[in-house]
C-alpha positions in Angstrom: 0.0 0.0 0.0 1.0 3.3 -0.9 2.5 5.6 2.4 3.4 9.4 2.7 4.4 10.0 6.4 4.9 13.4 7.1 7.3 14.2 10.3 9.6 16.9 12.0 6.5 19.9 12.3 5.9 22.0 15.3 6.3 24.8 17.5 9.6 27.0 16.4 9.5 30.9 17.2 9.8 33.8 14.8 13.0 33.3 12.7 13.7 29.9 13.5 14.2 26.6 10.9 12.2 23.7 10.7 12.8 20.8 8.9 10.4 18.6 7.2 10.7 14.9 5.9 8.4 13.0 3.9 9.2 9.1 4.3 7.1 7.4 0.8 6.8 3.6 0.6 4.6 1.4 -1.7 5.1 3.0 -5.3 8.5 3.9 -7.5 9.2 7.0 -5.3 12.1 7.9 -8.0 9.6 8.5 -10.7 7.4 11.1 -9.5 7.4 14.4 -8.9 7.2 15.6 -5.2 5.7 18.6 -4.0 4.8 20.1 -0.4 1.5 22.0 0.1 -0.2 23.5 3.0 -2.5 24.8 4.4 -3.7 27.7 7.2 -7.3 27.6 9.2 -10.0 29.5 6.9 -7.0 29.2 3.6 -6.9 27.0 0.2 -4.7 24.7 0.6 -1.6 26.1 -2.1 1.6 24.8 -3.1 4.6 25.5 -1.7 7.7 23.8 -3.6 7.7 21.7 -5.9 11.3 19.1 -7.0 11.0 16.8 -10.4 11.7 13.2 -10.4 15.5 13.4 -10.9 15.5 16.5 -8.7 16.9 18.7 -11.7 14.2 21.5 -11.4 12.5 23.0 -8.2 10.0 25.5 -8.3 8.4 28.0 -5.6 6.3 29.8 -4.2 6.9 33.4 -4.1 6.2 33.5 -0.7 8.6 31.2 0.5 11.4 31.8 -2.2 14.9 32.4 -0.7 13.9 31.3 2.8 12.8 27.3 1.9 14.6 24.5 0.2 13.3 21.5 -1.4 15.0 18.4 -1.6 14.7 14.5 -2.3 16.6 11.3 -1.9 16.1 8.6 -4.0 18.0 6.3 -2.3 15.8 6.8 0.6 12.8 7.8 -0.7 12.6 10.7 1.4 11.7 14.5 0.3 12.4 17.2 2.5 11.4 20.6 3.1 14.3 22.8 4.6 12.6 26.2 6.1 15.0 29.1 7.4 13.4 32.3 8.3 10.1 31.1 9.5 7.4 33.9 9.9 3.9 33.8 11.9 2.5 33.5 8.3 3.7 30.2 7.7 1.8 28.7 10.4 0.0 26.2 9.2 -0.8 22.2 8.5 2.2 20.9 5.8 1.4 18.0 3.5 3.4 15.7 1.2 2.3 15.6 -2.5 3.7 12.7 -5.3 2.3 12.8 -9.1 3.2 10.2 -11.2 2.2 7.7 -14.0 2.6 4.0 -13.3 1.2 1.1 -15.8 -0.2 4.3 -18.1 -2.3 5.3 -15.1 -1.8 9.0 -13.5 -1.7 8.9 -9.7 -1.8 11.7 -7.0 -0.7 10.6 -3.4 -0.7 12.4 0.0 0.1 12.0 3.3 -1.7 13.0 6.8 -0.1 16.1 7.1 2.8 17.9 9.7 1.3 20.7 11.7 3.9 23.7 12.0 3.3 26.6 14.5 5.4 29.8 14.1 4.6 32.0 17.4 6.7 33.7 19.8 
């Protein structure tokens, strides 16, 4: 079965770095495109970063541009979010994203979601 777990959310104060990892299992991880959204109380959820299958391209958000990093490792089948700079703003609940075609058929996966509070 296919798994997204979501982990290393939480409480970090004004400024502060967060990292988030996203453990997949149960499809070929190194053929899909991985991508973080989230999403704030009363908010769409929106896109944040985005990394392609052989992690050549990464896209943003303007938002977040200069302060987060995506990143993947096939080896591990692990994507991860690296956040510097965190403001108020970017409260809110993170989730794990993979698009990919296997067997000619398109699928979307997604995890549970990391909650991450930015407060003083």
């Amino acid at each position: 079965q296919v798994q997204l777990v979501e982990s290393g959310g939480g409480l970090v104060q004004p400024g502060g770095s967060l990292r988030l990892s996203c453990a997949a299992s149960g499809f070929t991880f190194s053929s899909y495109a991985m991508r973080w959204y989230r999403q704030a109380p009363g908010k769409e959820r929106g896109m944040v970063a985005a990394i392609s299958s052989a992690a050549g391209s990464t896209n943003y958000a303007d938002s977040v541009k200069g302060r987060f990093t995506i990143s993947r490792d096939n080896t591990k089948n692990t994507v991860y979010l690296q956040m510097n700079s965190l403001k108020p703003e970017d409260t809110a609940v993170y989730y794990c994203n993979a698009a990919g075609v296997e067997q000619f058929r398109r699928n979307d996966y997604w995890g549970q979601g990391t909650q991450v509070t930015v407060s003083s």
